[in-house]
N, C-alpha and C positions, 0 to 999 in steps of 0.2 A: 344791089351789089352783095356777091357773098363773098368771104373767106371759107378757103378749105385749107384744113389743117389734116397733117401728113405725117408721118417720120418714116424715115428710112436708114438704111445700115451703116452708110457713110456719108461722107459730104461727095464723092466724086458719085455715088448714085442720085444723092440731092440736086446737085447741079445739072444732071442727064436731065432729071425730070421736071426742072424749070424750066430747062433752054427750050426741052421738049413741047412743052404746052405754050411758051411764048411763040415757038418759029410756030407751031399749028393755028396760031393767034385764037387761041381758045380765054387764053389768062394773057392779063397787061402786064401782071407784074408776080415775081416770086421770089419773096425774103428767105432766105436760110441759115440758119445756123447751128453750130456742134451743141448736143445736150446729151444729159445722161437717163436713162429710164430704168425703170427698176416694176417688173412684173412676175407671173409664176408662169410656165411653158412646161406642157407637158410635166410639171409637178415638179417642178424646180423654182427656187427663186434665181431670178436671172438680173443685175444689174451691168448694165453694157454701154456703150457710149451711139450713141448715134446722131441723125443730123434732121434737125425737125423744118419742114417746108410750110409756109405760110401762101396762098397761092388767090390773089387776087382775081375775081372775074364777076359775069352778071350772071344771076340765077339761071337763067337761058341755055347758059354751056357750064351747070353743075353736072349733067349726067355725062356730057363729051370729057371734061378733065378727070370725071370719078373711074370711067370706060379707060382712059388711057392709062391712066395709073394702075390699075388693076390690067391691064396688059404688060406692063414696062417694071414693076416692082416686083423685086429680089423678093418678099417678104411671103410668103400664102398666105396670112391672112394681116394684112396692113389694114390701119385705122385709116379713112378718109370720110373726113368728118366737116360739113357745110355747116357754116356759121351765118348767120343773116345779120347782116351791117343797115342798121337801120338811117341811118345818117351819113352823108360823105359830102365834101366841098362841091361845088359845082365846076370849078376848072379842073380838078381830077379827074370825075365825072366825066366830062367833054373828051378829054383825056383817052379813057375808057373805050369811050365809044370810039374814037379814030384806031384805035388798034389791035381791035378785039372783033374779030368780023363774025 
């Protein structure tokens, strides 16, 4: 299992891009919520609010959810960044596997 962590501009593009990867049944599952970031852009500091996506799925379909995201996001160059979950219950797991083709 990995998580891929995301952010994007708002929470109404955060939620395009969960529903997105769950109807594609790429990801089981995708947590979002409002955060603030604070980086330099083009030689600015920038602090902004946005909305950061947590996005469950198996290794398998890290490059089909990284490919759609970088099709579908407002951002040119967004962080989409695979985490490896070393550990996860087994009924989640099972889970996983029914909805994630």
């Amino acid at each position: 299992m990995v998580f891929i962590y995301t952010t994007c501009e708002n929470m109404d593009e955060a939620q395009k891009l969960a529903e997105l990867v769950v109807s594609k049944k790429i990801a089981a599952c995708v947590d979002f919520w409002p955060i603030s970031s604070c980086y330099n852009w083009e030689g600015k500091m920038q602090v902004v609010p946005e909305a950061m996506l947590l996005i469950t799925t198996f290794e398998l379909k890290l490059d089909d959810v990284t490919q759609l995201i970088g099709e579908y996001h407002t951002y040119s160059v967004p962080l989409i960044a695979g985490v490896d979950v070393r550990r996860i219950n087994h009924p989640y797991k099972e889970w996983m596997m029914e909805v994630i083709e």
